[in-house]
ROMI-473199 format. One record per residue (C-alpha): z, y, x. Coordinates in steps of 0.05 Angstrom, whole numbers, m for minus. Layout:
ROMI-473199
      c3      c2      c1
       Z       Y       X
...
end
This chain:
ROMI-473199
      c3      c2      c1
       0       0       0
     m18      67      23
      17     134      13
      13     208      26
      76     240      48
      91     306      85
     130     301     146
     168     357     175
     166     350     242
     184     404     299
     191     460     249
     122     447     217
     107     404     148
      51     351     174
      10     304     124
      10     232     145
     m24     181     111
      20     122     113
      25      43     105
      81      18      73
     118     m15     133
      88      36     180
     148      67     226
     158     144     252
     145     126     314
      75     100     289
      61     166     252
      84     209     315
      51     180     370
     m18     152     325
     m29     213     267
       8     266     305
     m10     261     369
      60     267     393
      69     226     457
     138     240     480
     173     182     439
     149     117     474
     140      52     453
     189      10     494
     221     m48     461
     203     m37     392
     265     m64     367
     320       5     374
     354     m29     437
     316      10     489
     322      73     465
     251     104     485
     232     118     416
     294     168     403
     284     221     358
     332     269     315
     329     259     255
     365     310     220
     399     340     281
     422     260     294
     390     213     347
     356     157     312
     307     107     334
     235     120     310
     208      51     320
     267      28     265
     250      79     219
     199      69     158
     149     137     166
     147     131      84
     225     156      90
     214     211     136
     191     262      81
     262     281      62
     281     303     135
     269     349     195
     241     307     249
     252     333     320
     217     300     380
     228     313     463
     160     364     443
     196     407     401
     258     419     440
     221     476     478
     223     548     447
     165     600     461
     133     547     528
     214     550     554
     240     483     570
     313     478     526
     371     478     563
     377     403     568
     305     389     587
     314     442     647
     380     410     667
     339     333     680
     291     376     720
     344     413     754
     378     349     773
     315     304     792
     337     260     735
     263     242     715
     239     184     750
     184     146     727
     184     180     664
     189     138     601
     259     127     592
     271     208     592
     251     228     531
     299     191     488
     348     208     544
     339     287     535
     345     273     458
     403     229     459
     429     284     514
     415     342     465
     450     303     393
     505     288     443
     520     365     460
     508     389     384
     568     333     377
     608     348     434
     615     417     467
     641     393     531
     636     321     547
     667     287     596
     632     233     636
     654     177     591
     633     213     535
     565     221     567
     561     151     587
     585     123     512
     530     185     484
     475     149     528
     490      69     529
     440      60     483
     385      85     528
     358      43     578
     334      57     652
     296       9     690
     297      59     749
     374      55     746
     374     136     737
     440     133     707
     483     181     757
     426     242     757
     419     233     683
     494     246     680
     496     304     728
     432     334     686
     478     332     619
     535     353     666
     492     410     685
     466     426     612
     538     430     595
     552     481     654
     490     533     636
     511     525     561
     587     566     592
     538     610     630
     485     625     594
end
């Protein structure tokens, strides 16, 4: 079955075209054109797919796209304001914590629901806001400094 639902996604209402068991992450990356959510595991352990979904950080690859039409969808594309990099996105750079790439996306949105959450975390609170993104690089201790970081230019900026 095929249905027609708008999809508001990075602060603009999209039309999608959708198949009944046809995920977010499906719509994003296939109708959209909106890469930054990867296809890792395809069953919500990895974590590559995150998303918010309504300011929470959900897995897109878990989520039916036929749902979506009753929430704002926010992907790693539309943390940037005006071509400036949000505050947690300049924070991996800052701290090298991209490595190969694919894992960081769901990282910097897992980092960013994490600090709506929690002002201040500490570094267990960082580590519990992140288990459920995986690194096969083993990034783990830049990717903490990076959120440590975020946290900082939040008190200074």
């Amino acid at each position: 079955m095929t249905i027609s639902r708008t999809i508001h996604v990075n602060g603009k209402a999209r039309r999608a075209v959708i198949e009944g068991s046809e995920t977010l992450l499906d719509v994003l990356r296939d109708q959209f054109g909106l890469t930054g959510a990867k296809r890792g595991c395809n069953q919500g352990v990895c974590g590559s797919c995150t998303v918010l979904i309504d300011r929470k950080a959900a897995r897109s690859c878990l989520f039916l796209a036929a749902l979506a039409d009753k929430s704002e969808i926010v992907t790693v594309e539309g943390l940037a304001t005006d071509g400036k990099l949000s505050p947690v996105q300049q924070a991996f750079v800052d701290a090298g914590a991209v490595q190969c790439g694919f894992c960081m996306p769901g990282m910097v949105i897992a980092a960013t629901a994490l600090l709506a959450e929690i002002a201040a975390p500490n570094a267990e609170d960082i580590r519990a806001g992140l288990a459920g993104n995986l690194c096969r690089c083993s990034g783990y201790v830049k990717v903490v400094a990076a959120v440590r970081r975020a946290v900082a230019s939040k008190d200074v900026g």
